[in-house]
C-alpha angles and dihedrals in degrees: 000000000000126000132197127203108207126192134138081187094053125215119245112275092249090049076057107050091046092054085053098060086049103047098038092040090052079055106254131115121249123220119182136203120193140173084001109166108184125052091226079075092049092042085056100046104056095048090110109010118110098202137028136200128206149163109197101336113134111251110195144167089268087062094041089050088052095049106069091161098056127135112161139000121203123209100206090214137047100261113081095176087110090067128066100240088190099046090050091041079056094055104041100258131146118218130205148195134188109220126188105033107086095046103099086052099057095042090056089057097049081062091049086051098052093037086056089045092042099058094036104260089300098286096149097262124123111265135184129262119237092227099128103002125126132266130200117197114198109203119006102230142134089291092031077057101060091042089058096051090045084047093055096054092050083056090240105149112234148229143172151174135189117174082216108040119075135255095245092047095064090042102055086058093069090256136133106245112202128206097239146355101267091058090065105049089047085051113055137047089213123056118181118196115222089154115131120230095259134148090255096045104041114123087356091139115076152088097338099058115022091050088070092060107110119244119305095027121175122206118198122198116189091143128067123324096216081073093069118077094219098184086060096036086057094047093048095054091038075062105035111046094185098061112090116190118204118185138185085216128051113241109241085246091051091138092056085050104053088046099051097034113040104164097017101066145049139167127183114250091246138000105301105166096094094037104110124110078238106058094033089061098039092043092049094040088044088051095043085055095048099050088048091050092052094046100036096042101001101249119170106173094143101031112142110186097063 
């Protein structure tokens, strides 16, 4: 059995070397492809290969199509909307997450977010703390979780809602659950996105929602940045000037953004949330496992293309 690790975005070399004493001790021989830029690289590289492991590296039919011994792909991180899920149900292959162990990471750099925002991207200006201020979590996950706990220690007091997590859950976090969405948003001064790019959740953000936040509102994005209506979120700043919006993703009108909101808006240069030595070895050991214990006993536990 033979397993790639592919990233054009490599994994730290301790994330590395734990996925190699997993894979070689379970018996299989490990192949890795790193910094590649162009997918003629990638297309070479799976022809034989029966697993693969990746971070955000696009898996497509095309791949799928070059890699007629392929078994798994594993996603190290929580998001999969880099892989074509019908195309690999088509093929017979099983795809993977691995939910859960970036999230501290990701939830350490929404902090570091509102704390930039908040004191206005350190300009020298006075800003505001974020003792006592609201939080609104959208979408109570693995990521919305740990929010929540570092919120709690800033003494931020905080709510949440997820259309698909219970009441009692929420609650037993410690955490205000409100009845809908729109309470949330009219609520708190600080909204964080956790929301995944689905059908349903597309271009979900905007007017509608983020208008009721009171003055001096903050919107966080370290999801996914199809979720954000950018043509009514524009609008909407080019109306409130008190509302900054920070985000782990560039908008695809990023430009637009940095011209009309300077000081208002930032967005990391690439994807950080995961960018820890810790996630990135959690996230890539936690990947090597899952892909032994489904070819080895067949286990599927985080398989999302059933």
């Amino acid at each position: 059995m033979k397993v790639l690790v592919a990233t054009s975005k490599p994994f730290a070399k301790v994330a590395v070397d734990g996925i190699r004493e997993v894979v070689e001790g379970a018996g299989f021989e490990l192949v890795l492809l790193e910094k590649y830029t162009e997918k003629a690289a990638l297309l070479a590289a799976v022809a034989d290969v029966d697993a693969i492991i990746i971070r955000s590296d696009i898996i497509d039919d095309e791949v799928f199509d070059a890699a007629k011994q392929l078994k798994s792909v594993v996603r190290a991180g929580a998001g999969y909307d880099n892989v074509d899920l019908a195309s690999a149900t088509a093929h017979g292959v099983c795809v993977m997450n691995t939910p859960g162990q970036n999230a501290n990471a990701v939830a350490e750099l929404v902090f570091g977010l509102m704390v930039y925002a908040v004191r206005n991207f350190y300009n020298g200006t006075s800003g505001i703390e974020l003792l006592g201020k609201k939080l609104g979590i959208h979408a109570f996950g693995n990521v919305g979780r740990n929010v929540a706990r570092i919120a709690k220690g800033f003494g931020m007091e905080v709510y949440a809602y997820d259309a698909y997590c219970p009441k009692e859950v929420i609650e037993a976090a410690g955490v205000h659950a409100v009845d809908n969405v729109e309470e949330m948003y009219r609520t708190c001064q600080f909204i964080s996105l956790h929301l995944p790019a689905t059908d349903e959740t597309k271009n979900s953000i905007g007017r509608k929602l983020v208008s009721l936040m009171p003055k001096g509102a903050v919107l966080v994005n370290s999801a996914r940045k199809e979720i954000i209506n950018e043509e009514e979120l524009i609008q909407l700043m080019q109306e409130r000037d008190d509302l900054k919006f920070v985000s782990d993703i560039a908008p695809a009108a990023a430009a637009k953004f940095e011209e009309l909101f300077a000081g208002r808006y930032f967005a990391t240069p690439k994807k950080m949330g995961a960018q820890t030595a810790e996630a990135n070895i959690n996230a890539g050991i936690a990947a090597a496992n899952q892909i032994v214990g489904f070819i080895k006993e067949g286990c599927t536990k985080f398989m999302v293309n059933r």
